[in-house]
C-alpha atoms as one frame of an Amber mdcrd trajectory, in Angstrom:
protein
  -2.794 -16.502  24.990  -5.150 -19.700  24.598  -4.902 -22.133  21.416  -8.254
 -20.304  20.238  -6.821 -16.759  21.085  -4.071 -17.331  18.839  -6.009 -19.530
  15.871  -8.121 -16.078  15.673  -5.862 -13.812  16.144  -2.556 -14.605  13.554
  -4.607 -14.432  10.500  -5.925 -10.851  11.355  -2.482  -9.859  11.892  -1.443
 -11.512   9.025  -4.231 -10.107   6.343  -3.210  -6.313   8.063   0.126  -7.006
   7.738   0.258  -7.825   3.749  -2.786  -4.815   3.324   0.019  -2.346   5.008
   3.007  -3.424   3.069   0.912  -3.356  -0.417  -0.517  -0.254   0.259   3.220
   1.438   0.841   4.642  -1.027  -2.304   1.626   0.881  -4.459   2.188   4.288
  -3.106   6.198   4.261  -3.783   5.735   2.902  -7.163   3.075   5.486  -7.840
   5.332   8.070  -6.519   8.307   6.761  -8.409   5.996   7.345 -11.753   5.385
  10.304 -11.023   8.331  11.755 -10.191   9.653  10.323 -13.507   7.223  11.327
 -15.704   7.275  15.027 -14.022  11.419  15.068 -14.274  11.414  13.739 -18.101
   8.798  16.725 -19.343  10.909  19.204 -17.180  13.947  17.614 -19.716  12.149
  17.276 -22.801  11.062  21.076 -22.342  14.591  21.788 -21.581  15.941  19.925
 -24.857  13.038  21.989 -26.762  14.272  25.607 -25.430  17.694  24.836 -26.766
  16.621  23.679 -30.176  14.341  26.261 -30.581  17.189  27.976 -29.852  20.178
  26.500 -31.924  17.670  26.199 -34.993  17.729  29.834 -35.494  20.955  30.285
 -36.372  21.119  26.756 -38.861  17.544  28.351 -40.596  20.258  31.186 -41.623
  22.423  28.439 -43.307  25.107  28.296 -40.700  27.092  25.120 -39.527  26.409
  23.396 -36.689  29.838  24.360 -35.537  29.288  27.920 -36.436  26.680  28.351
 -34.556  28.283  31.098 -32.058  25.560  31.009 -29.013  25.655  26.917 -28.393
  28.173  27.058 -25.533  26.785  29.834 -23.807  23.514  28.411 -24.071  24.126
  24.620 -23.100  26.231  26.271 -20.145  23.343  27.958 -19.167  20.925  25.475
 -18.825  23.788  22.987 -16.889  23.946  25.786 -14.142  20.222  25.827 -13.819
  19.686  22.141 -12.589  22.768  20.477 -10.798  21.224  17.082 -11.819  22.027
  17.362 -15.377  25.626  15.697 -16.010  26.065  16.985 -19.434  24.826  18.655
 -22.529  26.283  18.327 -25.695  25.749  19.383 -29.422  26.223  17.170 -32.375
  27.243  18.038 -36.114  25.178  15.789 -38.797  28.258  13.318 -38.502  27.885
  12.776 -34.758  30.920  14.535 -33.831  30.534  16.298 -30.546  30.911  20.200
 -31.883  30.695  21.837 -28.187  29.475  20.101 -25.088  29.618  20.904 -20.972
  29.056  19.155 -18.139  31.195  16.298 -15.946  31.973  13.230 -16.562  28.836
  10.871 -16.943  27.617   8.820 -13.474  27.059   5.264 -13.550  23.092   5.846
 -13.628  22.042   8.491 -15.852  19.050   9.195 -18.390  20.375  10.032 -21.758
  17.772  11.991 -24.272  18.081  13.410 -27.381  16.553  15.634 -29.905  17.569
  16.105 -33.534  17.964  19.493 -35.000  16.833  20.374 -38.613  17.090  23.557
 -40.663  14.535  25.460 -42.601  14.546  23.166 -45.614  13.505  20.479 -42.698
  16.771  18.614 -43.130  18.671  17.508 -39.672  21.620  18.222 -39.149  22.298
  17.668 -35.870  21.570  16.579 -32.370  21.622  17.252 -28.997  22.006  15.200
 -26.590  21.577  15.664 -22.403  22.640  13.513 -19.835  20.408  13.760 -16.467
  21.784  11.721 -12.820  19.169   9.848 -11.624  20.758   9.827  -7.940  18.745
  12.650  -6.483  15.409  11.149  -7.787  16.913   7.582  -6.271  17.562   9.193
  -3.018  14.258  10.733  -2.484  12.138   7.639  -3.819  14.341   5.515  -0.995
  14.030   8.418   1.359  10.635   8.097   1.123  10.258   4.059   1.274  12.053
   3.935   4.391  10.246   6.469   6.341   6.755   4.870   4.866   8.471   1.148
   5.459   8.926   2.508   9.247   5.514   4.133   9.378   3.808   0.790   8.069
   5.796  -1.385  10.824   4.478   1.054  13.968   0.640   0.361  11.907   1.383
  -3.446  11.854   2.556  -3.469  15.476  -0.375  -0.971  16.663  -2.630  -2.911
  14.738  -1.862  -6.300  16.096  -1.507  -5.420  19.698  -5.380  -3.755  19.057
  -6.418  -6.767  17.452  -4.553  -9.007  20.548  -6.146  -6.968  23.053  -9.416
  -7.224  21.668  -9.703 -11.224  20.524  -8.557 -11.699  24.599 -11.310  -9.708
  25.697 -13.600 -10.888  23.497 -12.314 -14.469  23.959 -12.444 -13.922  28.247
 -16.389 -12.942  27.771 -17.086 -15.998  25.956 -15.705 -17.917  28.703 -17.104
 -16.032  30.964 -20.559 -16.528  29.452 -20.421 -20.385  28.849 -19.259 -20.167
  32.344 -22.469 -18.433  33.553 -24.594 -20.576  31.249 -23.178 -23.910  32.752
 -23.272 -22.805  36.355 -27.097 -21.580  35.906 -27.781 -25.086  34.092 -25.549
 -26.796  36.533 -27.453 -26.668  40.354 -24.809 -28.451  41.704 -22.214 -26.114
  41.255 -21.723 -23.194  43.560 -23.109 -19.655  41.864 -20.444 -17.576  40.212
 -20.378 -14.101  41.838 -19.902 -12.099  39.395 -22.498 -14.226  36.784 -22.749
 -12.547  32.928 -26.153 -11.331  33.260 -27.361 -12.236  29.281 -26.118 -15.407
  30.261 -28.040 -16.136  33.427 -31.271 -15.155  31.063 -30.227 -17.521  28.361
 -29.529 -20.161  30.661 -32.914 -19.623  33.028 -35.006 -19.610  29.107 -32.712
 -23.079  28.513 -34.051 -23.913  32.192 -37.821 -23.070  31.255 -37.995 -24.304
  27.708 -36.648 -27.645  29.784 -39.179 -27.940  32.215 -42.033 -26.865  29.721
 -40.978 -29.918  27.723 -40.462 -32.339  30.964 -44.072 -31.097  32.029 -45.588
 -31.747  28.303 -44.222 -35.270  28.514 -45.519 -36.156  31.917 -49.081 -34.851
  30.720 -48.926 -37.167  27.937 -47.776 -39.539  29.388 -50.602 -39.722  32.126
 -52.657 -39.104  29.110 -51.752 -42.628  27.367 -51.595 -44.533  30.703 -54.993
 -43.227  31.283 -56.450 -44.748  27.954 -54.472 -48.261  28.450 -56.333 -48.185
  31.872 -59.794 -47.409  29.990 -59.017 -49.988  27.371 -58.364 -52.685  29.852
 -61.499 -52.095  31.659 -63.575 -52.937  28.467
């Protein structure tokens, strides 16, 4: 590739290059929002259902440890998503009063919703513990293949934009080629001359000779009046 070739050509590949990789930097993040937001209303509804259901029995004035349907429904609701770690229920101390689930991962979501009875006074808590490793995977699942996708664009996009700078490049040669040997009578003809150029160049050639014709008419012009004036 010539000097020019390349002076044209690496900041095209450049600006696609940074368009590509903030367009797939935008899209993850948007993604990653997303999924988040949709995965924390899925566990806030969750939470809801089991206060909802756990309130009924403390609105009869049992204690949070008497209330005989937690386990069975905290159990229930851990076999339903394999993503939560743990649910467990709190007395108004904090003390955990039944609970389920595995041992807690290293990167987790904890949330938590406070119980009340009918008089509106809490006395409890529960609190769920959600892995964040399946929504992890899938976000990096999904920058990698869009990382990979954006590298073929880059690559496509430059060899494109390669291809056509030469091309383009080669014709302006070619023309200023044409143009000089059409100026140029000394040198031999091209044989395959760029047409446009060959009509530039023969205007060029006209416009010329119109102006070496004007000057020649006035100059005869003024040497005929000095020739006048001397005769007086």
């Amino acid at each position: 590739m010539s000097r020019l070739s390349i002076t044209i050509t690496t900041p095209i590949v450049l600006i696609s290059a940074l368009a590509i990789g903030l367009t797939v930097f935008l899209n993850v993040g948007k993604l990653d929002r997303t999924l988040g937001e949709l995965e924390q209303s899925r566990l806030h509804f969750t939470l809801n259902n089991l206060r909802e259901n756990l309130e009924t029995g403390l609105d009869l004035g049992l204690p949070v440890k008497g209330l005989g349907n937690a386990q069975a429904a905290i159990d229930a609701e851990a076999r339903q998503d394999p993503d939560i770690v743990s649910i467990s229920v709190l007395d108004d101390a904090g003390a955990v009063a039944f609970s389920t689930g595995r041992p807690a991962d290293t990167d987790i979501t904890r949330l938590r919703t406070g119980m009340s009875n009918n008089l509106g006074v809490q006395v409890g808590a529960i609190e769920l513990h959600y892995s964040r490793r399946a929504h992890d995977g899938f976000i990096s699942a999904v920058s990698r293949q869009l990382t990979m996708a954006a590298l073929a664009a880059v690559v496509i996009s430059s060899l494109i934009a390669v291809l056509g700078i030469r091309l383009w490049v080669r014709r302006i040669r070619r023309t200023l080629r044409s143009i000089e040997a059409t100026l140029d009578t000394s040198q031999p003809p091209l044989r395959r001359p760029d047409r446009h150029a060959t009509a530039l160049a023969e205007r060029v050639n006209d416009s010329a000779r119109n102006a070496l014709q004007e000057l020649e008419r006035a100059e005869r012009a003024i040497t005929s009046a000095d020739v006048a004036g001397t005769g007086l």
